[in-house]
KETOR-820437 format. One record per residue (C-alpha): residue number from 1; residue in one letter; x, y, z. Coordinates in Angstrom, 3 decimals, padded with zeros to 6 digits. Layout:
BEGIN
+-----+---------+----------+----------+----------+
! num ! residuo !       px !       py !       pz !
+-----+---------+----------+----------+----------+
! NUM !       A !        X !        Y !        Z !
...
+-----+---------+----------+----------+----------+
// end
This chain:
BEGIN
+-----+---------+----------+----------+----------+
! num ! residuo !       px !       py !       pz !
+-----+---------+----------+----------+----------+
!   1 !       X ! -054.904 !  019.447 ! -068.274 !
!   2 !       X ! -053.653 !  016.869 ! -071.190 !
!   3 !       X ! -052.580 !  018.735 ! -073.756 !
!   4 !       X ! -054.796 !  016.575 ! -076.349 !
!   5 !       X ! -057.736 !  017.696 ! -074.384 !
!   6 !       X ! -056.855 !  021.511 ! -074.837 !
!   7 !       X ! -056.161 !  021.261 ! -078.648 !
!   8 !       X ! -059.593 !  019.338 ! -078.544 !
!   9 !       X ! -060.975 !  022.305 ! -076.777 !
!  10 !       X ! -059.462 !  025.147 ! -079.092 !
!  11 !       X ! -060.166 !  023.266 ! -082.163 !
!  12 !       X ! -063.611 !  023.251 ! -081.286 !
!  13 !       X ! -064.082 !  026.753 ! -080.255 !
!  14 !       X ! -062.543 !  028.456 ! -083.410 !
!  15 !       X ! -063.700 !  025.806 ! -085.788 !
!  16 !       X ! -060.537 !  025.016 ! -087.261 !
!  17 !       X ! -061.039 !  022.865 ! -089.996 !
!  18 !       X ! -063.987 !  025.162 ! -090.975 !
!  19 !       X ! -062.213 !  027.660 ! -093.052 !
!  20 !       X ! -059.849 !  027.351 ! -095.542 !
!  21 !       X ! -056.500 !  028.779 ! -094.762 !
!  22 !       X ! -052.803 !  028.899 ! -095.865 !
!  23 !       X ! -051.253 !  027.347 ! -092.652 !
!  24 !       X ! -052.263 !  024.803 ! -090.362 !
!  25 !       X ! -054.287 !  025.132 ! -087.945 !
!  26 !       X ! -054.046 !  023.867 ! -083.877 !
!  27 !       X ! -050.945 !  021.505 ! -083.237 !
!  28 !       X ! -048.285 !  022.837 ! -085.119 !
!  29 !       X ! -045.227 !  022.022 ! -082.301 !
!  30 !       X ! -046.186 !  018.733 ! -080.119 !
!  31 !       X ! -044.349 !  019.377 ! -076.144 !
!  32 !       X ! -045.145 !  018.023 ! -073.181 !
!  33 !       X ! -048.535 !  016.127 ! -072.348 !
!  34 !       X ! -049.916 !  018.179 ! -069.235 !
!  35 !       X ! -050.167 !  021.885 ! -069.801 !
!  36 !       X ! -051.117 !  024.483 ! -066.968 !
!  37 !       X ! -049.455 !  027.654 ! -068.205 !
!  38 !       X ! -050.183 !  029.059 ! -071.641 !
!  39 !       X ! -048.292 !  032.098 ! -073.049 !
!  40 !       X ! -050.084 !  033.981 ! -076.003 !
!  41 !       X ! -048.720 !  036.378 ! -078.406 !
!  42 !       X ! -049.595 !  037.630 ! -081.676 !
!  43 !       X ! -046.655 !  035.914 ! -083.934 !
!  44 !       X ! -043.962 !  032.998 ! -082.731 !
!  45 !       X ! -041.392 !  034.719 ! -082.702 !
!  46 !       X ! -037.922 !  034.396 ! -081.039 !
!  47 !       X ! -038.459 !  036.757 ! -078.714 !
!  48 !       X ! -041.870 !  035.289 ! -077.404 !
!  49 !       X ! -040.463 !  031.674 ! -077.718 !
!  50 !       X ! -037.361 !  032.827 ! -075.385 !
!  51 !       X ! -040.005 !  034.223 ! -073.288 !
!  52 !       X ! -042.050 !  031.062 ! -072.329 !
!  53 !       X ! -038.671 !  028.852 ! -072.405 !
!  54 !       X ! -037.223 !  031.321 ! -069.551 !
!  55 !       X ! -040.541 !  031.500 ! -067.758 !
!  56 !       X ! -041.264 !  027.563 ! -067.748 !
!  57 !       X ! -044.444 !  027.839 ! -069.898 !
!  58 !       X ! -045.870 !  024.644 ! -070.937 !
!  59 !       X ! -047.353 !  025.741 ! -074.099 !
!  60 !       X ! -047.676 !  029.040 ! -076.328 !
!  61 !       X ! -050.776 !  029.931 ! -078.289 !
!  62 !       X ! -050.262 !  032.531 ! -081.575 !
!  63 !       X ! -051.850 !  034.024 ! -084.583 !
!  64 !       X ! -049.722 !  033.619 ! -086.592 !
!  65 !       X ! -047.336 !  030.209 ! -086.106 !
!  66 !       X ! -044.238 !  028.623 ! -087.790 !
!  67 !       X ! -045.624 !  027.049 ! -091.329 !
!  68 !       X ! -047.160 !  028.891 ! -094.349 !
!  69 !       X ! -048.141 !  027.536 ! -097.518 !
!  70 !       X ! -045.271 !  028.275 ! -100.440 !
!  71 !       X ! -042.677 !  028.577 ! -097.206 !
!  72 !       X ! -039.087 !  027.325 ! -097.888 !
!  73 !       X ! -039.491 !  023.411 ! -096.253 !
!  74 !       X ! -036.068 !  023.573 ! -095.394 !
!  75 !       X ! -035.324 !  023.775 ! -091.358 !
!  76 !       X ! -032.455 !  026.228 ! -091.244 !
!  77 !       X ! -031.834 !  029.677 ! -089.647 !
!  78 !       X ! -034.295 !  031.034 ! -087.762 !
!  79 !       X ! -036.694 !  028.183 ! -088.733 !
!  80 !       X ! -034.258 !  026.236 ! -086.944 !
!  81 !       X ! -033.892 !  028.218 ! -083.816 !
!  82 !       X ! -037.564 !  028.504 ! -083.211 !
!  83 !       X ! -038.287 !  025.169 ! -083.469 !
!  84 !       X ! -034.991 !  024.144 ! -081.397 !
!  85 !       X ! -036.305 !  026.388 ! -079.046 !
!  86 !       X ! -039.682 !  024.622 ! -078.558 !
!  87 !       X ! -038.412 !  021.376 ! -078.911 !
!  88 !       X ! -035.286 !  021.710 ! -075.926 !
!  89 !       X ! -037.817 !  022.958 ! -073.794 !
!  90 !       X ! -040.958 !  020.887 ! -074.098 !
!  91 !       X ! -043.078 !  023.169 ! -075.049 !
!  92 !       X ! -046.373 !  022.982 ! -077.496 !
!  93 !       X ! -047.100 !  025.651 ! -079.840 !
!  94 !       X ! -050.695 !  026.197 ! -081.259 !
!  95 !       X ! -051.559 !  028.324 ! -083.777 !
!  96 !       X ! -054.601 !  029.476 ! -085.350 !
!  97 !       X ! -054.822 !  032.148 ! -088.490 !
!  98 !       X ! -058.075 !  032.994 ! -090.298 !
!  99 !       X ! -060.222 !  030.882 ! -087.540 !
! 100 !       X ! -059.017 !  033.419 ! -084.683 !
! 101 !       X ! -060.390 !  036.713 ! -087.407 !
! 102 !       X ! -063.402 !  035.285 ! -087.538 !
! 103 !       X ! -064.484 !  034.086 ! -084.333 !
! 104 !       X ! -068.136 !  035.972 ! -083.364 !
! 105 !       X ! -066.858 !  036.972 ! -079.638 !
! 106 !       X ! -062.811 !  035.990 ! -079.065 !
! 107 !       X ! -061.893 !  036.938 ! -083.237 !
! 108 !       X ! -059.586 !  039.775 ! -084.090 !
! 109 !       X ! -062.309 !  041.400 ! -085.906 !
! 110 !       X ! -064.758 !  040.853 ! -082.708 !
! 111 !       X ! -062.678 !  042.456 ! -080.304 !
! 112 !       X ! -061.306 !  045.384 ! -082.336 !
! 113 !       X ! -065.303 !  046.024 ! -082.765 !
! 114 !       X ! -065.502 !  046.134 ! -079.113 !
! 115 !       X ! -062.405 !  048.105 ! -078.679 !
! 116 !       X ! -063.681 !  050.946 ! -080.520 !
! 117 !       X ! -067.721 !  050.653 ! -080.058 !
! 118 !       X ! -068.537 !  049.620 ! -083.648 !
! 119 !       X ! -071.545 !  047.215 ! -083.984 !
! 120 !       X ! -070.950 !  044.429 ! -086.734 !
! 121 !       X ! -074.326 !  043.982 ! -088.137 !
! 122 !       X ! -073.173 !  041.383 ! -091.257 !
! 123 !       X ! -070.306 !  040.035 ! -092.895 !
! 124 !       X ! -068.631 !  040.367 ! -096.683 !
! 125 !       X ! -065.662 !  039.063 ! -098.751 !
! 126 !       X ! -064.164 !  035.407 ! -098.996 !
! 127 !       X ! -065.329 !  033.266 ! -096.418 !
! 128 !       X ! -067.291 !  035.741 ! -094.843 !
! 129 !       X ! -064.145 !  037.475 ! -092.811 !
! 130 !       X ! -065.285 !  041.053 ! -093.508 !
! 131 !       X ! -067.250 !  042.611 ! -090.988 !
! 132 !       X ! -069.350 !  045.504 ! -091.908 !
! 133 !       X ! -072.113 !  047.614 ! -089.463 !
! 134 !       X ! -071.977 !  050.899 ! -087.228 !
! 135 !       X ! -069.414 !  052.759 ! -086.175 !
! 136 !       X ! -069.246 !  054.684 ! -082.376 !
! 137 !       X ! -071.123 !  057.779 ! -083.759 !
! 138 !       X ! -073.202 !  057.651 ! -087.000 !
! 139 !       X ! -071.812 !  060.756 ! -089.501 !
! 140 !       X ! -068.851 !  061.454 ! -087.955 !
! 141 !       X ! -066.161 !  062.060 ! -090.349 !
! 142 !       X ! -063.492 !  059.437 ! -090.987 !
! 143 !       X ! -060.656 !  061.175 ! -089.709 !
! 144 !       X ! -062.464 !  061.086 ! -086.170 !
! 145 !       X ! -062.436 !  057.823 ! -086.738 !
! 146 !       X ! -058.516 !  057.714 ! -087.150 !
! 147 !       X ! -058.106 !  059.735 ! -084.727 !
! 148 !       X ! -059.725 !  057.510 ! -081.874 !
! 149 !       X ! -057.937 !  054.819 ! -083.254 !
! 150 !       X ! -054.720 !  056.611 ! -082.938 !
! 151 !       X ! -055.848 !  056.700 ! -078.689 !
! 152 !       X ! -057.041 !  053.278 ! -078.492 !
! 153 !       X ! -054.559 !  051.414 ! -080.697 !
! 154 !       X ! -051.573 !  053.621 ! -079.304 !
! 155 !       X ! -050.508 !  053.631 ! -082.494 !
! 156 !       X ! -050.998 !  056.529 ! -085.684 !
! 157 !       X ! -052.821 !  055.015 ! -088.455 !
! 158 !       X ! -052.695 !  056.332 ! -092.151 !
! 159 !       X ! -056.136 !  057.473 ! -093.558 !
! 160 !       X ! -056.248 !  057.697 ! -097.568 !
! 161 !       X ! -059.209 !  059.447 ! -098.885 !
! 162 !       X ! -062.086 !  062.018 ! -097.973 !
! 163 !       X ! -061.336 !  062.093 ! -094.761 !
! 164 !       X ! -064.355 !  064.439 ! -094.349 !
! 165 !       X ! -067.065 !  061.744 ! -095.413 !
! 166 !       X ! -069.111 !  061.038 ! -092.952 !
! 167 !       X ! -069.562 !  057.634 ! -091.893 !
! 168 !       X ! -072.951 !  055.882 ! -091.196 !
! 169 !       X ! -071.419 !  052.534 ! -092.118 !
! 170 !       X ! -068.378 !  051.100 ! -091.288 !
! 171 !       X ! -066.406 !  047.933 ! -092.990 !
! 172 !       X ! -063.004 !  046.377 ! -091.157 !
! 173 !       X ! -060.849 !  043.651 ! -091.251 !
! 174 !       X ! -057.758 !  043.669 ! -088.991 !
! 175 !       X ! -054.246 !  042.235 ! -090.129 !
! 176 !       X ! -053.400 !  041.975 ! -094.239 !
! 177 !       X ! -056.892 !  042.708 ! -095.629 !
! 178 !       X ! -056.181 !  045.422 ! -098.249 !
! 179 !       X ! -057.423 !  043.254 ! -101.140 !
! 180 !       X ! -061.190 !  043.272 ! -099.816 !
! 181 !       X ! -061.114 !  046.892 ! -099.931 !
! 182 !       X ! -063.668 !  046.754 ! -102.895 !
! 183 !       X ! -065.660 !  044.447 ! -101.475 !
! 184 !       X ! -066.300 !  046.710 ! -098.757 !
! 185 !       X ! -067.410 !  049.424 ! -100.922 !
! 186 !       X ! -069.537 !  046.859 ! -102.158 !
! 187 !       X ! -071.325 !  046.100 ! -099.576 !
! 188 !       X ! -072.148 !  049.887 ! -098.375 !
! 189 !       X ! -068.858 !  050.819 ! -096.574 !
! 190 !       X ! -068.281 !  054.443 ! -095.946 !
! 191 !       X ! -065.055 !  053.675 ! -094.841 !
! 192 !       X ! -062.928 !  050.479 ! -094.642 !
! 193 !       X ! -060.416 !  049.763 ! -092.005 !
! 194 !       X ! -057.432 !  047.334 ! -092.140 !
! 195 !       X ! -053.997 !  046.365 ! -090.976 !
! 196 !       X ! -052.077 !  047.185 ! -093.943 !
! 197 !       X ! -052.302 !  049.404 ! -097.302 !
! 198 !       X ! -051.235 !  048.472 ! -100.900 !
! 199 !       X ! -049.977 !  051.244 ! -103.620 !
! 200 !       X ! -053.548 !  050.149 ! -105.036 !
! 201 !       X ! -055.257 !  051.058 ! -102.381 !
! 202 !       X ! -054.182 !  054.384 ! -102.320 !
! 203 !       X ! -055.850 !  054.870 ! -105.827 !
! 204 !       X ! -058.911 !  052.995 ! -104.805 !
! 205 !       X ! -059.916 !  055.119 ! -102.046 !
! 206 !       X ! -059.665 !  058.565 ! -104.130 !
! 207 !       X ! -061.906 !  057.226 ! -107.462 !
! 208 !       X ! -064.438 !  055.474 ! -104.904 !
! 209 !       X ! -064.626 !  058.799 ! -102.609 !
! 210 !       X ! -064.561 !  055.498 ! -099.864 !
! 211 !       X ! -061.958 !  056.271 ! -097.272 !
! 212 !       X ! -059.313 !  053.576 ! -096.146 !
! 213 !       X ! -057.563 !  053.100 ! -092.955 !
! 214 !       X ! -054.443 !  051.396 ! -092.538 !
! 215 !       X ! -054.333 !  050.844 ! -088.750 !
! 216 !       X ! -051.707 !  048.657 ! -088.250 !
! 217 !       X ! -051.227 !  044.715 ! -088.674 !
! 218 !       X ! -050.003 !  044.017 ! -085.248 !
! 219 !       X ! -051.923 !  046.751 ! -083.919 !
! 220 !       X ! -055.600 !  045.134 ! -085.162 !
! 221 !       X ! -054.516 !  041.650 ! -084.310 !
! 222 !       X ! -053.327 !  041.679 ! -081.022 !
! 223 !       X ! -056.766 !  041.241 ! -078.858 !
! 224 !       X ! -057.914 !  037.634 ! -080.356 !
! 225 !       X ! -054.894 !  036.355 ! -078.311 !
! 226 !       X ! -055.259 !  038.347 ! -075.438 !
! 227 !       X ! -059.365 !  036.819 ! -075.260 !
! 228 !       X ! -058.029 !  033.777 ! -076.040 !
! 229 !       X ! -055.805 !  034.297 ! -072.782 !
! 230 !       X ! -058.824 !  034.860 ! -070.617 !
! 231 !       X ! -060.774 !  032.376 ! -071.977 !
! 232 !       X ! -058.240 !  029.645 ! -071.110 !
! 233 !       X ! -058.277 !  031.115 ! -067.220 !
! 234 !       X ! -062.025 !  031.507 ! -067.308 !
! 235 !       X ! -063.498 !  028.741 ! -068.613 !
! 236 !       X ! -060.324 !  026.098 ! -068.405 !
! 237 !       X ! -058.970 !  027.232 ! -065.308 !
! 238 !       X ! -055.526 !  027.001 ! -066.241 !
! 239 !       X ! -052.767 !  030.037 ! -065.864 !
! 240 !       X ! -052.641 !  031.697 ! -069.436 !
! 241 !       X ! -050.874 !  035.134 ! -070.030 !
! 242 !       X ! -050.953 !  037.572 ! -073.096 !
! 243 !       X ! -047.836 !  039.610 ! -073.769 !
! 244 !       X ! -047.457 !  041.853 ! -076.589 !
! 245 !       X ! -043.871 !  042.325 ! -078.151 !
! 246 !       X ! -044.109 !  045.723 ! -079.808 !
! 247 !       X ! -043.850 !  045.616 ! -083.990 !
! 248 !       X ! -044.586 !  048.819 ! -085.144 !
! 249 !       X ! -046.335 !  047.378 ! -088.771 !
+-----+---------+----------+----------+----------+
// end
């Protein structure tokens, strides 16, 4: 397909200019103008880059692309070897941030839900990218709750807190989402889960008696890309693959 017609097609289904974000969002690399094979990954990195150069992909689709808001303009080092990487080999990168969290179904914050069995029932914080609802089993404590994550995420989270509450609702948002840690409380949370923790947080979660769960960055955010891989087979027909590089934050 034209590659016009596929960032017409992903803009579309995340909503990109919807939400107000700190990178662009869609086009950020321009290759060649048919696409059939789409690699997505979590971040554009070298290593994924050198990946769809070697393997003759026409396009890559992230989370979390080249350009960030405050970011050194300046096209040197390994600024410069990612994009010389795209550019010598024709190939388009897209990227979408905050509109791949939020998406109802494909989102980071959809699919971790349907990872671990937790029904999102409304949302909270800025922009409406908290999800808050049910977790797997109403009143189990939190630390079963880190402790399935552990198995599912294949990767050993941190819990803060009472990790003896018991849990009837349950707030997350995957990647960097410390800071809406009191907005989950808020809103009802027994329990907030995120990506990352702050020194704050730490402090928050034993005044509140509301546990926190630092699951991982990479480890929340890598299944919005890997839907957005299937999508792009399903409904577009072309040949997209998700690969995850390992990044143990």
């Amino acid at each position: 397909m034209q590659l016009a017609e596929l960032g017409n097609h992903l803009d579309t289904l995340l909503e990109a200019s919807r939400l107000k974000d700190y990178c662009p969002n869609g086009l950020q690399v321009e290759g060649r103008p048919d696409v059939m094979r789409v690699l997505c990954g979590v971040t554009a990195s070298q290593a994924l880059l050198d990946l769809a150069a070697s393997d003759g992909y026409d396009a890559v689709f992230v989370h979390h692309g080249l350009f960030w808001k405050g970011d050194d303009g300046r096209v040197t080092g390994f600024r410069r070897r990612r994009l010389r990487t795209l550019l010598a080999n024709d190939i388009s990168l897209f990227a979408y941030h905050l509109p791949l969290d939020v998406h109802p179904e494909l989102g980071n914050n959809a699919q971790l839900a349907r990872l671990m069995s937790w029904r999102g029932e409304a949302r909270f914080a800025d922009q409406e990218l908290g999800w808050i609802g049910r977790p797997e089993a109403e009143g189990q404590p939190a630390r079963e709750i880190a402790r399935a994550l552990a198995t599912r995420l294949g990767r050993e989270p941190l819990l803060v807190g009472d990790g003896e509450r018991p849990v009837r609702r349950i707030a997350w948002c995957t990647g960097g989402a410390q800071g809406y840690f009191e907005q989950a409380i808020l809103a009802g949370a027994d329990l907030y889960v995120s990506g990352e923790i702050s020194e704050p947080t730490v402090h928050l979660a034993r005044e509140s008696g509301v546990p926190y769960i630092a699951a991982g960055h990479h480890a929340t955010e890598r299944y919005g890309a890997r839907a957005i891989a299937h999508h792009l087979g399903e409904a577009l027909g072309l040949e997209a693959s998700f690969i995850d590089l390992d990044n143990p934050v």
